[in-house]
N, C-alpha and C positions, 0 to 999 in steps of 0.2 A: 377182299371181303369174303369172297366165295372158300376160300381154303381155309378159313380163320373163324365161321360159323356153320363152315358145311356139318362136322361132326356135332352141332347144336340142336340138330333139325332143320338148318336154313337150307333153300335150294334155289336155284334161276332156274327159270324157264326163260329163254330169248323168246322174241317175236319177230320174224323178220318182215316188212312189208315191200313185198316185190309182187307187182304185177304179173313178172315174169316167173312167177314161181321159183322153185325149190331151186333149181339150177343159177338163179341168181344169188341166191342165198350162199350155195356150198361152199364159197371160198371165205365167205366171212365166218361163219363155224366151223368148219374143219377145225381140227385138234382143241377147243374148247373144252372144258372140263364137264359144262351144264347142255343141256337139251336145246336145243334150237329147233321150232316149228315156221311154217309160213302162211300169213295172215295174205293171201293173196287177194283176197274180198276185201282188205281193207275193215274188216269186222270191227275191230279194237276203236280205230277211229271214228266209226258210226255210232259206238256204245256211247263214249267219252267224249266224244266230240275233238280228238286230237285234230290238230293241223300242222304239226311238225313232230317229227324224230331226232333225238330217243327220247322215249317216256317210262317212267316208274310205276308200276304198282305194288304195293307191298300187303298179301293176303298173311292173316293169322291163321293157326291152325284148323280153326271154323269154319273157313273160306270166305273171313268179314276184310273187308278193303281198311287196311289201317291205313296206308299212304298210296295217295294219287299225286303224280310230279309233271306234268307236261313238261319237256325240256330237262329231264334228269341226265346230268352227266357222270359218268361216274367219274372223270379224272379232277371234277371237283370237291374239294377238301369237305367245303360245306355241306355238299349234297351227301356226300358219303357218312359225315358225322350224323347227319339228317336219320338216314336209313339206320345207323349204327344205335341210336339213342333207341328207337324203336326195338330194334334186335334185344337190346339190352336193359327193356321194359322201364327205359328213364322217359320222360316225359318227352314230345316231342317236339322239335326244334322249327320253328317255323321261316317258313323259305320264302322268297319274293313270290307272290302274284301271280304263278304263270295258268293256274289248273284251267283245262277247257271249261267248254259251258257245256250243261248240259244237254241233252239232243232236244227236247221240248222246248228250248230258249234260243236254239238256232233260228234264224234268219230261212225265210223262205229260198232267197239266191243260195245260201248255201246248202238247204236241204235240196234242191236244183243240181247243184255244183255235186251232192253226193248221188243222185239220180246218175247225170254224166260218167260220173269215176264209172260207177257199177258197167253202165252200159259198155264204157270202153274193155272194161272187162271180161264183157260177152264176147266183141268183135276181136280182141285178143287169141280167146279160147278157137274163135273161128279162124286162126289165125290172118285176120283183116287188119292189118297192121295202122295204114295211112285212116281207116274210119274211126281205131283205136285211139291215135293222136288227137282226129278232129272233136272226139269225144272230150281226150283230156282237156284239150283248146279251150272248149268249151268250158267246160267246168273250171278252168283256171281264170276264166272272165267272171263268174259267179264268185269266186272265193280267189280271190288274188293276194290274200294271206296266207294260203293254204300251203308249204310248204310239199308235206307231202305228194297233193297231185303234182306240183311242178316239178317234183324230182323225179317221177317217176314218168314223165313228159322226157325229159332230159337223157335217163334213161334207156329208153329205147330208143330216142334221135342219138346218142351219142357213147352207145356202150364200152368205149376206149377208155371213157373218164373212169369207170367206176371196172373193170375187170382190165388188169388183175388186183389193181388199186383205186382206191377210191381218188379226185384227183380235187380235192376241195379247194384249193384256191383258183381251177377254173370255175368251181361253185360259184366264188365269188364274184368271181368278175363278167360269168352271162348272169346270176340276178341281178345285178345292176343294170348291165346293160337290158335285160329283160323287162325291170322296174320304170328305167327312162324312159323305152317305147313304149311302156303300157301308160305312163303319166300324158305319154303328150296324144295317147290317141283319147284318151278321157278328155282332155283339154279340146282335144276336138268335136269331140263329140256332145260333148256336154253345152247345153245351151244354161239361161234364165232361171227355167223350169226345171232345170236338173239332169240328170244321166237317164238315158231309155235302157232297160233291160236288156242284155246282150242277147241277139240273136241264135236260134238254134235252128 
């Protein structure tokens, strides 16, 4: 898509979200045709309300948002003809359901849960590693949807997975396993009255 609208006016800019900065990034853009930046703040996602990677925006020449995708893949047919009808000023094609919510319609646990991220971000830059996790930890009990914080949990406990390859089918198989112990400690903990806010 990039080689086939670049000379149109089209361009990417990546976003990559790593906690770990720029150094995390380098090996997924290296040799890339388009610009790659690092969203280390997590910015993108406090705007939009993202909770998983990768997502779409598609800005016109005004700088007006024509397409917001949470979950845009580009190796899918639909998603691409999505973006393409746009490019191509046809009408545009509408996708399953995924778009965040906005930030003012979030849930207090998870505007909590973005509290968290940020602060691990602090003790990161300090490089306080294990307060950085406890931080994530946390915020992954606010927002246990949240893709993003868990990955980048994962991450730093596990950086074999994702350099020099990204290694997604053990993705698969610790959220699961992640998923189960987080079901049965709510099972625990959850009385009559309901679940008590996780501890900070």
């Amino acid at each position: 898509m990039y080689n086939r609208y670049h000379n149109q006016g089209f361009d990417i800019l990546s976003v990559a979200v790593d906690v770990q900065g720029a150094e995390a990034a380098r090996p997924y853009a290296e040799g890339k045709p388009f610009t790659t930046v690092v969203d280390s703040e997590n910015l993108l996602a406090s705007r939009f309300g993202f909770t998983v990677v990768p997502n779409g925006i598609l800005l016109d020449e005004e700088g007006k948002i024509r397409f917001l995708k949470q979950r845009l893949w580009a190796p899918d047919p639909e998603h691409v003809r999505a973006v393409e009808h746009l490019l191509e000023g046809k009408e545009p094609i509408q996708l399953e359901e995924t778009n965040p919510l906005p930030p003012n319609a979030r849930s207090l646990e998870k505007q909590l849960a973005e509290t968290k991220y940020k602060l691990s971000l602090e003790y990161l830059k300090q490089n306080k590693k294990e307060e950085a996790l406890r931080e994530l930890d946390e915020a992954l009990a606010f927002d246990p949807d949240n893709f993003v914080i868990r990955k980048q949990r994962w991450y730093i406990r596990y950086p074999e997975k994702f350099i020099p390859t990204i290694d997604f089918d053990w993705q698969q198989q610790i959220l699961a396993q992640e998923k189960e112990e987080e079901a049965a400690r709510r099972e625990a903990e959850c009385g009559p009255e309901g679940c008590a806010i996780p501890r900070t």
